[in-house]
C-alpha positions in Angstrom: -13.2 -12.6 -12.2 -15.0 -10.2 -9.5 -12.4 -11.6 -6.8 -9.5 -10.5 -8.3 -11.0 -7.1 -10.0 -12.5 -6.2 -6.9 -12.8 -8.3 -3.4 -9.4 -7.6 -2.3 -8.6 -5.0 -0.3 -4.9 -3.2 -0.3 -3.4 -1.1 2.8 -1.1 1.6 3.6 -2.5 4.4 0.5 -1.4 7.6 1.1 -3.6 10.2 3.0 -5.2 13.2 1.0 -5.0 16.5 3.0 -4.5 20.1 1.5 -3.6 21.9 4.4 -0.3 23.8 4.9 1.3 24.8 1.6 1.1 28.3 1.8 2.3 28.0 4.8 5.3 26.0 3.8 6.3 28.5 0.8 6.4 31.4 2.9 8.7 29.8 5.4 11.1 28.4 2.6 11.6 32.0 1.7 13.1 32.5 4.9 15.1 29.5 5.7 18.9 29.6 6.1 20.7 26.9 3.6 21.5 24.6 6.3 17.8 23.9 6.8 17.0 24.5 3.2 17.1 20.8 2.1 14.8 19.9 5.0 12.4 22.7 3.8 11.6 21.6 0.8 11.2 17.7 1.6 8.6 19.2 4.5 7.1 21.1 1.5 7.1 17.7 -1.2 5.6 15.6 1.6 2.4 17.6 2.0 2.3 18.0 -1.7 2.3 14.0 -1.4 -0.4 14.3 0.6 -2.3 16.5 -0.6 -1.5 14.5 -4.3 -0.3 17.5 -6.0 2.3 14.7 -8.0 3.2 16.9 -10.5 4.1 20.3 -8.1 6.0 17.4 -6.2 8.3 16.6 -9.4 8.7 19.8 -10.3 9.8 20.7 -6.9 12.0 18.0 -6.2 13.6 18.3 -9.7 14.5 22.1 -9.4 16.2 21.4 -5.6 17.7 18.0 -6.3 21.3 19.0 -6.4 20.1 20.0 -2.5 18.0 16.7 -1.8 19.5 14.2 -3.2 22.0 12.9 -0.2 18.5 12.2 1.4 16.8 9.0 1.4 13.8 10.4 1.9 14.1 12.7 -1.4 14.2 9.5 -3.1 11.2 7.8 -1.6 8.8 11.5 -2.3 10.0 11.3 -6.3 9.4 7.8 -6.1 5.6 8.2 -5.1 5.4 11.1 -7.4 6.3 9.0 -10.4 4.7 5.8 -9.4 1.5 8.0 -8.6 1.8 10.1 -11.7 1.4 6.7 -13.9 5.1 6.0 -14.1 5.6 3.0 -11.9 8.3 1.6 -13.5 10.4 5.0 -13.4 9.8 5.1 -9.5 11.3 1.3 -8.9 15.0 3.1 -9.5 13.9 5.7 -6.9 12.5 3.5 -4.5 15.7 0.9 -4.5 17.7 4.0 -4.1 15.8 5.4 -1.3 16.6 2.0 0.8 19.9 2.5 0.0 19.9 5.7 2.0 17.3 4.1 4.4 17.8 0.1 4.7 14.6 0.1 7.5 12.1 2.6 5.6 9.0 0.4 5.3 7.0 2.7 3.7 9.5 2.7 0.6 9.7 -1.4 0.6 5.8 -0.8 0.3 5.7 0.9 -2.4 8.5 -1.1 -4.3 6.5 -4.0 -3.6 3.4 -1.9 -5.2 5.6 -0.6 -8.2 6.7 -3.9 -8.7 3.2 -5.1 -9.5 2.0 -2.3 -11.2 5.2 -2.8 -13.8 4.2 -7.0 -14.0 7.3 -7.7 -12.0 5.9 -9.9 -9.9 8.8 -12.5 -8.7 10.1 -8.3 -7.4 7.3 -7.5 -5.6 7.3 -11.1 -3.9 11.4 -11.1 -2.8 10.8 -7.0 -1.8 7.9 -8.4 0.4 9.9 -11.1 2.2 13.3 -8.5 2.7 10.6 -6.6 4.3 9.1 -9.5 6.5 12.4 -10.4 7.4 12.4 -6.4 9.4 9.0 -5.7 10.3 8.0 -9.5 10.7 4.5 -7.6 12.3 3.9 -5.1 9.8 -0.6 -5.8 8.8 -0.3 -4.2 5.3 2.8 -5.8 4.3 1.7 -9.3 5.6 -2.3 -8.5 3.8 -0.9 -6.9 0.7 1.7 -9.7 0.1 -1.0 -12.1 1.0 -3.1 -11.0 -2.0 -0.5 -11.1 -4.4 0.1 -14.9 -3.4 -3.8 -15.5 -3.4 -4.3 -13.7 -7.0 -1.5 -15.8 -8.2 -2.9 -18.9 -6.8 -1.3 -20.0 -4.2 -4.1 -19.8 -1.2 -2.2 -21.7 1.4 0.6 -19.3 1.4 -1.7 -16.3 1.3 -3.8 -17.5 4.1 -0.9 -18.3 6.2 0.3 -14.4 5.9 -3.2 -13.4 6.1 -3.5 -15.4 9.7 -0.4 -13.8 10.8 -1.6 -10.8 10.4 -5.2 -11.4 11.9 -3.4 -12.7 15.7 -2.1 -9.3 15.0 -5.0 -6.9 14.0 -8.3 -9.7 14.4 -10.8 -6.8 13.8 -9.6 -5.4 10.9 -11.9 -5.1 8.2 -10.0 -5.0 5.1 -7.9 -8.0 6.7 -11.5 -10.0 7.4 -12.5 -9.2 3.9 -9.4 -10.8 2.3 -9.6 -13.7 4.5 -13.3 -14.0 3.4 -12.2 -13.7 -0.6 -9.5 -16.3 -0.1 -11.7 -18.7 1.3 -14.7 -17.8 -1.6 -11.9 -18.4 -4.0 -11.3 -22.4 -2.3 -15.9 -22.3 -2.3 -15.4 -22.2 1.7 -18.7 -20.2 1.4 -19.3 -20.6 5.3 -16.0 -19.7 6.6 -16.1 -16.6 4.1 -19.3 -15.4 5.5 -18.4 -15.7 8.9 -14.8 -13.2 8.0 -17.2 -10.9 5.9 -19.6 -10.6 9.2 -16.5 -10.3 11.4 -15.5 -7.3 9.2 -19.5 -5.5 9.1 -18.9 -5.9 13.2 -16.2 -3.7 13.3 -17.2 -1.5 10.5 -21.2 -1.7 10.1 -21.0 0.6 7.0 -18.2 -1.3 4.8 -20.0 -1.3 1.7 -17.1 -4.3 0.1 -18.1 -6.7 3.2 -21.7 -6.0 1.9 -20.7 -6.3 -1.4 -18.8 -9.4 -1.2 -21.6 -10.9 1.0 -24.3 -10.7 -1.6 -22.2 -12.3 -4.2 -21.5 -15.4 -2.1 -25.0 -15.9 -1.3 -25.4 -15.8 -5.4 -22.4 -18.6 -5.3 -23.9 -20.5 -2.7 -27.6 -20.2 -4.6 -25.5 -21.9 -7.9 -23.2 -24.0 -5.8 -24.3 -25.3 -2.2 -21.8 -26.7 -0.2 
């Protein structure tokens, strides 16, 4: 249906800027070895961010005998993989990558996300709650683990997360928008209205609070409370 195509709303996606590469390869050319390895991870993260995946794999793979005593080498192929269409390839990275670095949230993230993508979802739900159990404050985890409970059916459990994390962050948008899906999903149309106005006060110009407002009004036209 259009909740689970489209209402919800996912946090923590990687930033898109272009700046600095040239930058980078000129001062890789001068580097001593001892600060070698940490060149080229500087280099693959703004290729990550800039979502030059393939350069990233490419890079990584010709300097891994350099890289790979290095959590974070693990985590960069990882996103490269999972962001290059090969999800289940990056789970292996991303596991490893925590090995290096038990407290990296931003790789339990994306293992959660990989899990997903792959259909693994009993993964992406234990990866979520070793993550909770560390960063028991952490929005995106507690929203994004949220909607996999919700599209999975299980609103109480969502909400609950979903509650957590608005005593945390009450004016965010994309949290107010899930909260207002979950309780479309339960025909709470009121109570969703109210979330999806909660998130068009702090961001006037959302075009999914908008979105998701005119298709409860639709619901509520078919089915009044």
């Amino acid at each position: 249906g259009w909740m689970e195509k489209q209402g919800f709303l996912k946090q923590g996606s990687l930033p898109g800027e272009d700046q600095r590469q040239a930058l980078y390869r000129k001062v890789m050319a001068s580097l001593s070895d001892a600060y070698r390895s940490r060149g080229v991870l500087n280099l693959a993260k703004v290729m990550v961010w800039a979502k030059k995946f393939s350069e990233v794999r490419t890079l990584l793979g010709s300097r891994w005998s350099e890289v790979s005593h290095i959590g974070e080498a693990w985590y960069l192929m990882g996103v490269a993989l999972e962001m290059s269409g090969e999800p289940k390839e990056a789970l292996a990275y991303y596991r490893k990558a925590l090995e290096h670095m038990p407290e990296h949230r931003q790789s339990y993230r994306q293992l959660a996300e990989a899990s997903e993508k792959t259909g693994d979802l009993a993964g992406a739900e234990e990866t979520y709650r070793r993550a909770l159990e560390i960063f028991q404050e952490d929005v995106p985890l507690l929203s994004n683990y949220g909607v996999l409970l919700a599209r999975q059916g299980h609103s109480q459990e969502a909400m609950e997360l979903f509650n957590r994390a608005a005593r945390i962050k009450p004016d965010l948008p994309e949290l107010n928008n899930n909260i207002g899906m979950l309780y479309s999903m339960n025909k709470q149309y009121g109570q969703a209205i109210a979330s999806f106005n909660r998130a068009l006060q702090s961001n006037p110009n959302d075009p999914q609070a908008y979105h998701n407002l005119g298709v409860v009004y639709t619901l509520l036209e078919r089915y009044p409370e």
